[in-house]
C-alpha positions in Angstrom: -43.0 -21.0 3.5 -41.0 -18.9 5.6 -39.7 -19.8 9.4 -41.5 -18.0 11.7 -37.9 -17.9 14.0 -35.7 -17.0 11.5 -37.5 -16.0 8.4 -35.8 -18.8 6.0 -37.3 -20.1 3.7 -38.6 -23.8 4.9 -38.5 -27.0 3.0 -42.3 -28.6 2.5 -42.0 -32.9 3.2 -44.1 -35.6 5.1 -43.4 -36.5 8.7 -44.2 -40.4 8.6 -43.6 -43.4 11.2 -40.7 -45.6 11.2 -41.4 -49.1 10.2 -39.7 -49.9 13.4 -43.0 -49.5 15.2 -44.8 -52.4 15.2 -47.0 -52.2 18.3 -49.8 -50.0 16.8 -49.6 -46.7 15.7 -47.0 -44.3 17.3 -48.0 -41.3 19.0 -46.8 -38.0 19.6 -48.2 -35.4 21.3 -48.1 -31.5 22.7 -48.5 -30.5 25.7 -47.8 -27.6 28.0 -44.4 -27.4 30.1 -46.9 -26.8 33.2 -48.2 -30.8 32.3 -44.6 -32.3 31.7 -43.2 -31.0 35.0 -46.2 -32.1 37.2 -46.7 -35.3 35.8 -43.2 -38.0 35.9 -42.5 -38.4 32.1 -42.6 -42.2 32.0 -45.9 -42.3 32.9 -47.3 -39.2 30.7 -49.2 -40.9 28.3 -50.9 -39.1 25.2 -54.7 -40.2 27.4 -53.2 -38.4 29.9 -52.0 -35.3 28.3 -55.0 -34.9 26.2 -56.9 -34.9 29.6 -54.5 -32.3 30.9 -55.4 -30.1 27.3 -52.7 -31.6 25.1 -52.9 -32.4 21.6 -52.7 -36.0 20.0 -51.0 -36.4 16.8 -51.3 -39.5 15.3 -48.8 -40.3 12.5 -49.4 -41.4 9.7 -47.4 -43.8 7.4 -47.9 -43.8 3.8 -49.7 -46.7 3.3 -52.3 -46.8 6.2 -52.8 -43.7 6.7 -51.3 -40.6 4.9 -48.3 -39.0 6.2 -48.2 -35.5 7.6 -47.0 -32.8 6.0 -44.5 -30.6 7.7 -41.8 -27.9 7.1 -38.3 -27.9 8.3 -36.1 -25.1 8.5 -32.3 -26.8 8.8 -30.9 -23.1 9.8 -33.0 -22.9 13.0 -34.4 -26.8 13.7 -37.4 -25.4 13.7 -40.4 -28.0 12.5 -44.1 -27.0 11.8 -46.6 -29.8 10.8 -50.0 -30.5 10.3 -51.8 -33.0 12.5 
């Protein structure tokens, strides 16, 4: 697949949890700038940004749930990944 920033090619992987998690499943999540700058970031949770029109993406870990699979491009840092 090639980077949509720098048009490298991207390497295909999984994005998985760290088994340092232990309090439930870890959560990222996408939001607009607009949300992070109005709300104070300790207390933007992934409830709250979903309310505000973010995305939640639960991560998966291998063994629970499968992992997601993402591309990385190294040249740019740029990371795309299904959720």
């Amino acid at each position: 697949m090639k980077c949509p920033k720098c048009g490298n090619e991207m390497t295909k992987g999984e994005i998985s949890v760290s088994a340092n998690t232990s309090r439930g499943w870890p959560v990222l999540f996408w939001a607009t700038s607009d949300v992070f700058n109005r709300v104070f970031p300790q207390l933007l949770t992934a409830k709250k940004a979903s309310a505000e029109g973010g995305v939640q993406i639960n991560l998966g870990n291998g063994w629970m749930k499968p992992r997601n699979v993402g591309y990385i491009c190294k040249e740019c840092k740029c990371v795309l990944m299904d959720y």
